[in-house]
C-alpha atoms as one frame of an Amber mdcrd trajectory, in Angstrom:
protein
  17.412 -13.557   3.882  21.220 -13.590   2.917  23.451 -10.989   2.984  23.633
 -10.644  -1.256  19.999 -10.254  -0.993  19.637  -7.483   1.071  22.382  -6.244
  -1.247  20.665  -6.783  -4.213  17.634  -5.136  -2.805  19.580  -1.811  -1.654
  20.733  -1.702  -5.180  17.170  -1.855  -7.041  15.878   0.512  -4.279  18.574
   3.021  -4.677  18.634   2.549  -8.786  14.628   2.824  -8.551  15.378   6.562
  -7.338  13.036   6.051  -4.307  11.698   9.263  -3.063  13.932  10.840  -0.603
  11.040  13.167   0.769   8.536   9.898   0.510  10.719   8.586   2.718  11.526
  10.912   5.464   8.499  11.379   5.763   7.494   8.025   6.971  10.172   8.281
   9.259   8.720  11.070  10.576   5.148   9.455  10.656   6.651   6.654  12.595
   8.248   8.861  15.369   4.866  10.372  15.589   3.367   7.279  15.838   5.367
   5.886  18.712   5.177   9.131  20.868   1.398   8.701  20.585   1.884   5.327
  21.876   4.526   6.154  25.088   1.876   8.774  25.935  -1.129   6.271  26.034
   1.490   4.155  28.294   2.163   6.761  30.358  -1.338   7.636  31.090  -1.672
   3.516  31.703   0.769   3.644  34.789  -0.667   1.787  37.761  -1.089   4.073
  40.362   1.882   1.859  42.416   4.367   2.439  39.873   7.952   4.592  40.273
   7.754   8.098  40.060  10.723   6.870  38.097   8.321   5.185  35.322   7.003
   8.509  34.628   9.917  10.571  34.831  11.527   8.234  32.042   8.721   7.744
  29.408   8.282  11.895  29.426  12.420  11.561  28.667  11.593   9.042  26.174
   8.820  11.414  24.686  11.197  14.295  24.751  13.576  12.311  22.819  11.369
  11.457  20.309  10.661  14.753  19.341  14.133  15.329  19.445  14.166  12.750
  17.018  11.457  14.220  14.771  13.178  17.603  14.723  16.474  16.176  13.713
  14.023  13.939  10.482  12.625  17.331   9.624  15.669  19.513   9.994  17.830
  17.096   7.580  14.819  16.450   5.156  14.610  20.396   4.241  18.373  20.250
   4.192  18.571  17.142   1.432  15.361  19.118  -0.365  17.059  22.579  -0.495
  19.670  23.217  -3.462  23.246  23.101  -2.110  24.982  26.188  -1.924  27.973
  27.168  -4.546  30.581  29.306  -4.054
């Protein structure tokens, strides 16, 4: 894929008028999606693994929801009118 396609294709999407709210929220399905996946690999460990293992996949979860927080917070933000002084 060249670079004046992806172009092209930014244009249609963003003259299309692509639901903002349609897509933060697969953004935030995704996130959702992954820390249900870390959390299935975390309860996979082998017993022989680093505490270390552990320790960063619940940083990795924390981060995530971080993440999701951050989707949400600027979603209501874009959805809410601006304010005029």
């Amino acid at each position: 894929m060249s670079a004046a396609d992806v172009e092209r294709i930014a244009r249609t999407a963003y003259s299309s008028g692509l639901d903002t709210a349609l897509q933060f929220d697969g953004a935030a399905n995704m996130i959702a999606l992954a820390i249900e996946d870390v959390e299935k690999a975390q309860e996979q460990l082998p017993p022989d693994s680093s505490m270390w293992d552990a320790v960063d996949l619940v940083r990795v979860t924390r981060h995530l929801r971080a993440a999701a927080r951050l989707v949400d917070s600027v979603a209501d933000r874009i959805g809410t009118p601006a304010v005029t002084r």
